[in-house]
PADO-505300 format. One line per 3 residues: number of its first residue (from 1); their letters; for each residue x, y, z of C-alpha. Coordinates in nm, 4 decimals. Each point is the difference from the previous one (the first is absolute). Layout:
<recs>
NUM = A = X,Y,Z | ...
</recs>
This chain:
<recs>
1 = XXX = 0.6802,-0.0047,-3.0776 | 0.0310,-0.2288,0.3153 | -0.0070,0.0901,0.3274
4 = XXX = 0.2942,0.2340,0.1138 | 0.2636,-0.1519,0.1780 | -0.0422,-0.1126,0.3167
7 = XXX = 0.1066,0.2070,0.3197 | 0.2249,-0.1965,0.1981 | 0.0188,0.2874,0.2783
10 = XXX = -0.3525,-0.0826,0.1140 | 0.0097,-0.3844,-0.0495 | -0.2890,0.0073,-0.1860
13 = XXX = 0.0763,-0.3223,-0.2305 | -0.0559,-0.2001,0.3373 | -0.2682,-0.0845,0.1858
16 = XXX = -0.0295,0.1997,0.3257 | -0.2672,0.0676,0.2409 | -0.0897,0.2949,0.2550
19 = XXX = -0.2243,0.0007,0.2999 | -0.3588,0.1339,-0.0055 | -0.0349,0.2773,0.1102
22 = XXX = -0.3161,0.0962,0.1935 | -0.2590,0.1083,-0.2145 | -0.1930,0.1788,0.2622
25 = XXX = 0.0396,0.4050,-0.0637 | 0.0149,0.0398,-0.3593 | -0.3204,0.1114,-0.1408
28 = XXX = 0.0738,-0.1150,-0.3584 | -0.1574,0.2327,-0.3329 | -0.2164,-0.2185,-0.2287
31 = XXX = -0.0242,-0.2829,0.2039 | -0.2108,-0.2655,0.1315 | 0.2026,0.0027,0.3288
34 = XXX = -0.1829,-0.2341,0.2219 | 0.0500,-0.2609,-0.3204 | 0.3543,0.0989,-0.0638
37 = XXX = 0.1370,-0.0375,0.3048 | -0.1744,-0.3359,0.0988 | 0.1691,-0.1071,-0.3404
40 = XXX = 0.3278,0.2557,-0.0226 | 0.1962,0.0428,-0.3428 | 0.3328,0.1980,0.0824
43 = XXX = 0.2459,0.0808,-0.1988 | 0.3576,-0.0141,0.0996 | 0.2503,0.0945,-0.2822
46 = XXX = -0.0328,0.0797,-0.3753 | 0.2294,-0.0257,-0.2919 | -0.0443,0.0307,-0.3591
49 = XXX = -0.3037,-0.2024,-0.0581 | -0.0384,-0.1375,0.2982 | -0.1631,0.0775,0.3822
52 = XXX = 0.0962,-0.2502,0.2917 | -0.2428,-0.0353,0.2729 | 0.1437,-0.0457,0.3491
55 = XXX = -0.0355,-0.3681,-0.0226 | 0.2574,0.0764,-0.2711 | -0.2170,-0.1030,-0.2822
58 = XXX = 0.1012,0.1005,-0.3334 | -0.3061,0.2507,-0.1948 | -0.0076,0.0868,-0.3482
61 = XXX = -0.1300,0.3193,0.0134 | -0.2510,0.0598,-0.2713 | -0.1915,0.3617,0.1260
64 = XXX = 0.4033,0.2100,-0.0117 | -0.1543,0.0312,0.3682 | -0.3124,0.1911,-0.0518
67 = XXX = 0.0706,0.1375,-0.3372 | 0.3301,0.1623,0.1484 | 0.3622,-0.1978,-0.0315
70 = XXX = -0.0080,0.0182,-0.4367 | 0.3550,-0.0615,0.0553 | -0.0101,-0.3092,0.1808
73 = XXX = 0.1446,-0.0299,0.4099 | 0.3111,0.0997,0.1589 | 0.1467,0.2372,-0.2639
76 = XXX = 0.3593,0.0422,0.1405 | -0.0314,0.3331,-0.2535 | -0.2639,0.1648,0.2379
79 = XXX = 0.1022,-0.0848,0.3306 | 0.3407,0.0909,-0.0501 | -0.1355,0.3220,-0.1476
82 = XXX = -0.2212,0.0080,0.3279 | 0.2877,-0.0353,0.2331 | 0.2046,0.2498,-0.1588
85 = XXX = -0.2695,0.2881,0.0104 | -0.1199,-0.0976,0.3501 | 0.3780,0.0419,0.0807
88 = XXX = -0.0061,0.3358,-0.1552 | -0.3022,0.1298,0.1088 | -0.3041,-0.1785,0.1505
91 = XXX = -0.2509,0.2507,-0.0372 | -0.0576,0.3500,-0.1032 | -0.2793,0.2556,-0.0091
94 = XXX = -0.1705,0.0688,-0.3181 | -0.2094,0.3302,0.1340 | 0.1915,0.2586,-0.1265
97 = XXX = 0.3205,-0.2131,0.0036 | 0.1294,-0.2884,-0.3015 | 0.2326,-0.2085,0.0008
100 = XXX = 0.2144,-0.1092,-0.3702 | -0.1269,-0.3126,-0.0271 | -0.3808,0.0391,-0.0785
103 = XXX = 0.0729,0.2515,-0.2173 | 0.2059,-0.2469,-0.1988 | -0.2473,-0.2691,0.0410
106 = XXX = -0.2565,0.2042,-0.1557 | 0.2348,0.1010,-0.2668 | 0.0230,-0.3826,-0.0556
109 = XXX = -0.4088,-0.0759,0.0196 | -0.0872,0.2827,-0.2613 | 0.2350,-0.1755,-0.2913
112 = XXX = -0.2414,-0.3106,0.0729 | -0.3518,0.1836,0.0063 | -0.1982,0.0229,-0.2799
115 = XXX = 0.0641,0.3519,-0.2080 | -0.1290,0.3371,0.1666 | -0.0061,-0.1662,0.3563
118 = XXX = 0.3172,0.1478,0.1561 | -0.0532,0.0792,0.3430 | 0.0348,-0.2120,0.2681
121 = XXX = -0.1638,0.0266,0.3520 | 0.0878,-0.2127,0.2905 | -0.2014,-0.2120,0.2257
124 = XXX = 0.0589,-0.3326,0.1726 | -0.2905,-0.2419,-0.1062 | -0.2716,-0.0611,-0.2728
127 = XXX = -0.2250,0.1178,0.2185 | 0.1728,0.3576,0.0283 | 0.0591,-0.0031,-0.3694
130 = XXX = -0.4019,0.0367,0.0098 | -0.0416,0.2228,0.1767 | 0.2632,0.2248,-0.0824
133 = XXX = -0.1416,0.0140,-0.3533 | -0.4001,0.0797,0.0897 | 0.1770,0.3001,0.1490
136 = XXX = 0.1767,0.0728,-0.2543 | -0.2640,0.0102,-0.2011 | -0.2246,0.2215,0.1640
139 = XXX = 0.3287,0.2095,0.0763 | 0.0503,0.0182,-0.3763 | -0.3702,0.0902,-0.0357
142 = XXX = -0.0073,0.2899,0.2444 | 0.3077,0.1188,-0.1064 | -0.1565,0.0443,-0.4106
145 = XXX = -0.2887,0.1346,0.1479 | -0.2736,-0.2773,-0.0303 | 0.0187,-0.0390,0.3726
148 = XXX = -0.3670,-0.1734,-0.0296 | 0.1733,-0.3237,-0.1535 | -0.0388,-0.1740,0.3347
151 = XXX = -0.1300,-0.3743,-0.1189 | 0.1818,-0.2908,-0.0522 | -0.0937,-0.2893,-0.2195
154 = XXX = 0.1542,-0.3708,0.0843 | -0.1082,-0.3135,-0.1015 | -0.1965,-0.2757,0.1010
157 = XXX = 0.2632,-0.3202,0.1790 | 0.2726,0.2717,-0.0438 | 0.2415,0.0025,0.3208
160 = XXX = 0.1701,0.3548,0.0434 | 0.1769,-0.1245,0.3438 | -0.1545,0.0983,0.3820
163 = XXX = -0.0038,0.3656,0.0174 | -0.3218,0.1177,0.0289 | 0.0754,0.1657,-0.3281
166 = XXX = 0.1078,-0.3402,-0.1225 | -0.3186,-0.1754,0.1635 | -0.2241,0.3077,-0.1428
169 = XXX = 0.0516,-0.0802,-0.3791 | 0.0724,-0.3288,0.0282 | -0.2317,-0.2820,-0.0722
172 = XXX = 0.0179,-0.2893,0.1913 | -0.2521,-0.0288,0.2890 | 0.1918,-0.2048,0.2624
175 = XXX = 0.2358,0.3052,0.0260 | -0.3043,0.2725,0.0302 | -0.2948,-0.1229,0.1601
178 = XXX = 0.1573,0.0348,0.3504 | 0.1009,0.3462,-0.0416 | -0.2947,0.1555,-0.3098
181 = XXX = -0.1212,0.2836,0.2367 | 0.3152,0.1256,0.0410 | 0.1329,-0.0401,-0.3645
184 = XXX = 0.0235,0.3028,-0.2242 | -0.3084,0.1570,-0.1616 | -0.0576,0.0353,-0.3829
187 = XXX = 0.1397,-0.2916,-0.1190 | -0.1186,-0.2568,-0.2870 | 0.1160,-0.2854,-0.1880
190 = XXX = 0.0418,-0.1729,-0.3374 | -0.1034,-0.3663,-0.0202 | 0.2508,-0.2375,-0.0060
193 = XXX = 0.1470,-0.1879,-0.2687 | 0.0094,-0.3111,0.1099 | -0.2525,-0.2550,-0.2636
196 = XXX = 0.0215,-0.3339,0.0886 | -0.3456,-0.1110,-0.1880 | 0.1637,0.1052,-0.3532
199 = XXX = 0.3681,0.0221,0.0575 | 0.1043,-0.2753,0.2136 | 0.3471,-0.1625,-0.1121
202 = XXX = 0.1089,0.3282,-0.1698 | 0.4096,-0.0154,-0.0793 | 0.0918,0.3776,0.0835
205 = XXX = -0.2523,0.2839,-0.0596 | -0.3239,-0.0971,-0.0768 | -0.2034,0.1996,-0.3298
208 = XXX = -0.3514,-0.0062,0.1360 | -0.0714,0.2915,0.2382 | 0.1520,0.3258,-0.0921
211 = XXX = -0.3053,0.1938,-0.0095 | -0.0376,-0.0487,0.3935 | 0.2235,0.3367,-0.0164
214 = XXX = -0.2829,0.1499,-0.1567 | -0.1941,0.0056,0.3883 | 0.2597,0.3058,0.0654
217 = XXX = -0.2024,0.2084,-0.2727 | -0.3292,-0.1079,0.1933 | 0.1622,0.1101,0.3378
220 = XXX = 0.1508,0.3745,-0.1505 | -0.4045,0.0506,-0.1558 | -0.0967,-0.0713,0.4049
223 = XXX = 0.2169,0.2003,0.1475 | 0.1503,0.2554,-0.2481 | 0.3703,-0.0022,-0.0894
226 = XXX = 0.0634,0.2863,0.1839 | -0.0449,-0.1464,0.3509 | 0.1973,-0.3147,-0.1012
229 = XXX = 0.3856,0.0084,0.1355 | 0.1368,-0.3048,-0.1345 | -0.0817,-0.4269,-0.1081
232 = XXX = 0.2602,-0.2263,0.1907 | 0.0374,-0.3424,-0.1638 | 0.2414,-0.3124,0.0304
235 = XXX = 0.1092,-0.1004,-0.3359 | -0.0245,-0.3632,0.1249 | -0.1526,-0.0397,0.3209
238 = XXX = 0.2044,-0.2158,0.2131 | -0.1402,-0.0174,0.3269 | -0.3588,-0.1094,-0.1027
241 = XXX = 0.1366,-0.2602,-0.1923 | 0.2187,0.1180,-0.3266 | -0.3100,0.1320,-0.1753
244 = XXX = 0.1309,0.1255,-0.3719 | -0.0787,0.3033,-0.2266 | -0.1757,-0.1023,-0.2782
247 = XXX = 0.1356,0.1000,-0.3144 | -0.0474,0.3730,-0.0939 | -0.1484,0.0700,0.3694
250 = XXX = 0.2850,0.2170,0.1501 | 0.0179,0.1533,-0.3128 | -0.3799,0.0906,-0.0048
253 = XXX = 0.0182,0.1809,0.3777 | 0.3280,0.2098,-0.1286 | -0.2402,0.1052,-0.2800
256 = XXX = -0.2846,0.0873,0.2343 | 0.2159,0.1904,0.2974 | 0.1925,0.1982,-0.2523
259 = XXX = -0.3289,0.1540,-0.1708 | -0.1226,0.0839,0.3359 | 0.2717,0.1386,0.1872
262 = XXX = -0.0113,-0.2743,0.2367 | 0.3835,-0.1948,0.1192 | 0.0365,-0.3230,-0.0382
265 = XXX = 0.2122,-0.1635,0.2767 | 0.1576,-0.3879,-0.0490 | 0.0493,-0.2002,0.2691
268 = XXX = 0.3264,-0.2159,-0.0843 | 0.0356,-0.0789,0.3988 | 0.0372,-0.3484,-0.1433
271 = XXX = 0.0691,0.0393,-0.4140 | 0.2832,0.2232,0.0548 | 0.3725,-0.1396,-0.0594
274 = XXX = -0.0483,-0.2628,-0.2526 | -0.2760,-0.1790,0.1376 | -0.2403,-0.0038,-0.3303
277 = XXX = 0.3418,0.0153,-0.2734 | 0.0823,0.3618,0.0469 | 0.0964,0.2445,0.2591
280 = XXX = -0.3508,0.1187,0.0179 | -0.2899,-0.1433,-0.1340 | -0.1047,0.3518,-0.1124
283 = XXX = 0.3285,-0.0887,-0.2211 | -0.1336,-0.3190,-0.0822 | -0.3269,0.0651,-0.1226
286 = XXX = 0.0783,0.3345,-0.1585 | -0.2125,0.2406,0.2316 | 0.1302,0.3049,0.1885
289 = XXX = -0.1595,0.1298,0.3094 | 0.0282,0.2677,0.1389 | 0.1612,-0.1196,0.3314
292 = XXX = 0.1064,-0.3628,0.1407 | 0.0385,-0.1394,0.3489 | 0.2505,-0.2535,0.0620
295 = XXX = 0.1823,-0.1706,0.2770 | 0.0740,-0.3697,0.0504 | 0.2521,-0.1066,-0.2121
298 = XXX = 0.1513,0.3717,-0.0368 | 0.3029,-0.1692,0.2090 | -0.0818,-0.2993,-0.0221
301 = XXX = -0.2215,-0.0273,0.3442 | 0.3407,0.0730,0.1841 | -0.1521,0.2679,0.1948
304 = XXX = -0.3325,0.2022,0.0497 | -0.0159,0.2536,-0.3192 | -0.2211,0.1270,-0.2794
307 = XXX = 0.0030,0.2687,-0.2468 | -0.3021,0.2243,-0.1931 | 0.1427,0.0298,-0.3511
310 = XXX = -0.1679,0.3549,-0.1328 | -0.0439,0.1559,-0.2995 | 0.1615,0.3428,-0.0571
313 = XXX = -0.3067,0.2327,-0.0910 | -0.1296,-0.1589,0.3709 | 0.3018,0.1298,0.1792
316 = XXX = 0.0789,0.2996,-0.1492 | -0.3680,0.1282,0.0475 | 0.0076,-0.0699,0.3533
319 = XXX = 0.3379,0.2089,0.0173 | -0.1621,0.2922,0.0661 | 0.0027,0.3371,0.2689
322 = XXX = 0.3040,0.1200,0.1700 | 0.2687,-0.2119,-0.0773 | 0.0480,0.0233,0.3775
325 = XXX = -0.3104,-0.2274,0.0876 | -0.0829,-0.3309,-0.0060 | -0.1475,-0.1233,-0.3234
328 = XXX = -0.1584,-0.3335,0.1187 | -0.0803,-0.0545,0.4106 | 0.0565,-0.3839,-0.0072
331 = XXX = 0.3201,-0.2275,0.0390 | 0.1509,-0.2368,0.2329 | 0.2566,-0.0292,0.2447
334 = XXX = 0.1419,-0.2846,-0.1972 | -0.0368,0.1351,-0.3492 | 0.3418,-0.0653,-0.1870
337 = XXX = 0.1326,-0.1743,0.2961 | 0.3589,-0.0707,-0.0957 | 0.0284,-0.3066,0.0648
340 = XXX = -0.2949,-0.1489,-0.1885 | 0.1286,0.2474,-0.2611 | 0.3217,-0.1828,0.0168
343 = XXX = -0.1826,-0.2965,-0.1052 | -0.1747,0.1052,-0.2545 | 0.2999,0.0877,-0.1464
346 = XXX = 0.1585,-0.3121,0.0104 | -0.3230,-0.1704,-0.1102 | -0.0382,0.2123,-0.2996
349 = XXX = 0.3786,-0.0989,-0.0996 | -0.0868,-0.3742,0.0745 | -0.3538,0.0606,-0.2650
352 = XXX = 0.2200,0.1570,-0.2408 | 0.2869,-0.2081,0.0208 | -0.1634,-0.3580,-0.0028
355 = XXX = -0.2643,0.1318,-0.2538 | -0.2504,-0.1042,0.2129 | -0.3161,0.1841,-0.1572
358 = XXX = 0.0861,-0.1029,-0.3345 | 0.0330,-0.3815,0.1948 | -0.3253,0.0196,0.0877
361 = XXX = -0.1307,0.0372,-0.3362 | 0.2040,-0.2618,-0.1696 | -0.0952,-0.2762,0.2382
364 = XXX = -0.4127,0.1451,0.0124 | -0.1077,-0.2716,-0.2964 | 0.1793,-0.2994,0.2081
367 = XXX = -0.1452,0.1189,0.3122 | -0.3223,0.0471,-0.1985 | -0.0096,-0.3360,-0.1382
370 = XXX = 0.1177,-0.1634,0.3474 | -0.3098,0.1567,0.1829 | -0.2415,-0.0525,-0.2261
373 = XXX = 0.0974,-0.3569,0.0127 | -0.2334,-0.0296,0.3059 | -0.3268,0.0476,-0.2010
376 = XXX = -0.2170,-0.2582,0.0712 | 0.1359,-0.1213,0.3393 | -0.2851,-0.0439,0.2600
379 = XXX = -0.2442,0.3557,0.0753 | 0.2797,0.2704,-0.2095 | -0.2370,0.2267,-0.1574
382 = XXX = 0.2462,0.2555,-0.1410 | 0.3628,0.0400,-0.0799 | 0.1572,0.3557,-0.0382
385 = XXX = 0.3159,0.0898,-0.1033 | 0.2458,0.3036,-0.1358 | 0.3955,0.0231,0.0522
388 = XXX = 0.0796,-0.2183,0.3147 | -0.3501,0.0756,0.1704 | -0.2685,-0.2722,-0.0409
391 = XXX = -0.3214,-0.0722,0.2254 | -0.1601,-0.3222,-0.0055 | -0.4092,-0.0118,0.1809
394 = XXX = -0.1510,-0.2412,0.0624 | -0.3867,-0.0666,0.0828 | -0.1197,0.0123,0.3496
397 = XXX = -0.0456,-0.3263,0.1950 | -0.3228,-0.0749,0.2147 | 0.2134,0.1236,0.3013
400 = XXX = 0.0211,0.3864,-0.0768 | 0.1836,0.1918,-0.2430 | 0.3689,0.0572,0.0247
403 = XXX = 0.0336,-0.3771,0.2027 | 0.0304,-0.1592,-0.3322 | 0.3768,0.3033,-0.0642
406 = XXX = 0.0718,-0.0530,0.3435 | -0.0013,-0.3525,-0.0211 | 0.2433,0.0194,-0.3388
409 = XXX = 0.2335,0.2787,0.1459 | 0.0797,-0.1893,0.3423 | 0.0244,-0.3358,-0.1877
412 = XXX = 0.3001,0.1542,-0.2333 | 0.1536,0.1694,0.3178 | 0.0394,-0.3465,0.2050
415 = XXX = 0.1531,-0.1556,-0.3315 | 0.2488,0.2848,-0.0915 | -0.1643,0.2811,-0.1542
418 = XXX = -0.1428,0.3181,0.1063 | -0.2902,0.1307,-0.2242 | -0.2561,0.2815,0.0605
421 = XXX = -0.3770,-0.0690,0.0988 | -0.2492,0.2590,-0.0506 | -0.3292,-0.1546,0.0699
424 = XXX = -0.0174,-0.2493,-0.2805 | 0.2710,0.1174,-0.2094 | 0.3638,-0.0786,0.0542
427 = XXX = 0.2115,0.1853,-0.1604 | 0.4134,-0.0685,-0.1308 | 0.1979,0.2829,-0.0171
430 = XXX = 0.3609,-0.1009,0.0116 | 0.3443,0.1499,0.0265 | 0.0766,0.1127,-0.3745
433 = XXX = 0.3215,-0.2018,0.0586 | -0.2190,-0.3341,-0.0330 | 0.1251,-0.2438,-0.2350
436 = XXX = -0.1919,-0.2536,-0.2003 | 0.0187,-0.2434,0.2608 | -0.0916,0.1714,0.2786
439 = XXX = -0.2880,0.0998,-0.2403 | -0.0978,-0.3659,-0.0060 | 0.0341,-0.0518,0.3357
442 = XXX = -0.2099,0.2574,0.0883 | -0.2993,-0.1800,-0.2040 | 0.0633,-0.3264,0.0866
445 = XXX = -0.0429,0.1094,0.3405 | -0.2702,0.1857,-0.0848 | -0.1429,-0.3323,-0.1830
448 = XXX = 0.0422,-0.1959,0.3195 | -0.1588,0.2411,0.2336 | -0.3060,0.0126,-0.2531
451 = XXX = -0.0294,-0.3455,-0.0212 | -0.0176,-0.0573,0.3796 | -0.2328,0.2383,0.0990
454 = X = -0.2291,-0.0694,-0.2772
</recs>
């Protein structure tokens, strides 16, 4: 598939430029900001594969944003779909009140999620999506009577999004150690999986290190099953650096939290919608949680939404007391906004119409083969890879860690592409309309930037 034809509305097959704004009052999220804006990268206008920064700079866009437009940019299907709604209605209450159009939208979700997970709750970010479920949990607990399930196990270099739910189980220590006496009590975690020393180079998942699922036996002997609420887990962790299951893992803690009692809670934040070859990776790699957190590329990064996919037996045991009363004391003002529901919609449409999750499974091998092409270029320790996700590390130079990623992710910006640097890992995670030779591009730029920095 090449890239989708060109918007001549916006001008964006020409070079243009805009002025710089002042950089002054915007406190950016997960940024050096004293280093970004002596050294700005803004971007202007996006289009299928492509960003354009405001020096009008053409950008092939190899992250789908951060893990979000799956569908590629400026999807005349969505914002059309946008206007119309926001022309309709804008906004609407969803205390007490609904509105059509989630309820159709999670009609639509629930004949995508895996079987037994048909209920849909609202939110507005990954992060949310977190948190939303550890309640849910320990709703779901309460309400079956084994309110003393109250501890949550996560996993070590697992990112569950800012909350201080999120923050709580996750697992990387950049996002906790400012915030640890504030963070939620009870909490433990699984080792990661990530095993450079025996499975560097590994093409999809890995067969050494199953039996690191066996640490959530160790941790129910500790603590007794009954006090444990639920294990949250990202199939593929994405933001520490597209760290895989090994084969049999997942498989292994769905064993283990079903003999016990205990849910087990996916985060697909970033797998979701087609990103690993299927619309889940629960789908995927033939495991079933008992709940899932999405949000990203639900519609297509269009506009701020996620969604807590839930199993049945979870709902229906919460639904419980006068039918008069509230069930569940959480939500959002924005939950099932309409217009990001309007998106989703017309993203879905787009997924199913373009076949865009089975896409991303025909083209994994030559994406596969195209990444792993950069073994043996200058300090890359480990390649990673599944569907269109693949992370590339490299050893630390003498410098500090992360300068050697930093020094490979700015190099491919100022020639053309945008990739993702976490620390010493970059990782690729394009639009799953990418064709073969933006695939190569992609790599050759990667190549380059390798090279240069050394």
């Amino acid at each position: 598939m090449a890239d989708l034809p060109l918007n001549s509305s916006n001008d964006f097959s020409s070079k243009s430029s805009q002025e710089m704004p002042s950089l002054e009052a915007l406190w950016m999220p997960f940024t050096a900001n004293r280093q970004f804006k002596a050294n700005p990268r803004l971007l202007a206008k996006a289009e299928g594969m492509y960003y354009k920064d405001i020096d009008g700079n053409k950008i092939l866009d190899a992250t789908a944003g951060l893990w979000c437009c799956n569908a590629g940019h400026g999807r005349k299907e969505i914002s059309e779909a946008v206007s119309k709604q926001i022309h309709e209605m804008d906004y609407a209450p969803s205390f007490q009140m609904g509105h059509p159009i989630a309820f159709e939208l999670a009609e639509r979700l629930v004949e995508l999620s895996p079987d037994g997970l048909n209920k849909v709750f609202f939110t507005n970010s990954g992060s949310e999506s977190v948190d939303t479920a550890l309640k849910m949990a320990l709703c779901y607990h309460r309400a079956n009577g084994q309110a003393s399930r109250t501890r949550f196990i996560g996993r070590e270099m697992g990112y569950h999004g800012v909350g201080f739910g999120g923050i709580s189980v996750g697992g990387l220590s950049n996002n906790r150690k400012a915030f640890s006496g504030q963070l939620l009590q009870g909490v433990d975690r699984l080792p990661h999986t990530l095993d450079i020393q025996n499975a560097a180079f590994t093409r999809g998942l890995s067969h050494l290190g199953a039996e690191k699922a066996e640490v959530l036996e160790q941790l129910v002997t500790l603590h007794g099953a009954e006090n444990i609420a639920a294990v949250i887990v990202e199939p593929m962790s994405g933001s520490a650096g597209v760290i895989l299951p090994p084969q049999g893992y997942l498989k292994r803690l769905r064993e283990i939290t079903k003999k016990y009692g205990i849910l087990l809670i996916f985060d697909e934040v970033i797998t979701a919608f087609g990103r690993v070859g299927a619309a889940f990776a629960s789908q995927r790699w033939g495991v079933i949680p008992d709940m899932i957190t999405t949000a990203k590329a639900i519609n297509n990064g269009a506009i701020p939404m996620g969604a807590v996919f839930v199993q049945d037996f979870i709902h229906d045991t919460c639904m419980q007391g006068p039918a008069e009363l509230i069930e569940f004391f959480h939500g959002y003002t924005y939950s099932g906004h309409p217009v990001a529901a309007a998106a989703a919609l017309a993203t879905l449409s787009i997924y199913e119409n373009e076949q865009l999750f089975e896409r991303s499974l025909e083209l994994e091998h030559y994406f596969e083969d195209a990444v792993h092409s950069l073994k043996g270029l200058p300090n890359v320790i480990d390649i990673r890879n599944t569907g269109l996700v693949a992370g590339i590390q490299f050893a630390p130079n003498a410098q500090g860690a992360g300068k050697r990623g930093y020094g490979v992710f700015e190099h491919c910006f100022r020639h053309g592409t945008l990739v993702r640097a976490t620390g010493d890992i970059i990782a690729i995670s394009p639009p799953l309309i990418v064709d073969k030779r933006e695939i190569d591009q992609m790599v050759n730029s990667l190549s380059d930037a390798i090279n240069a920095v050394g």
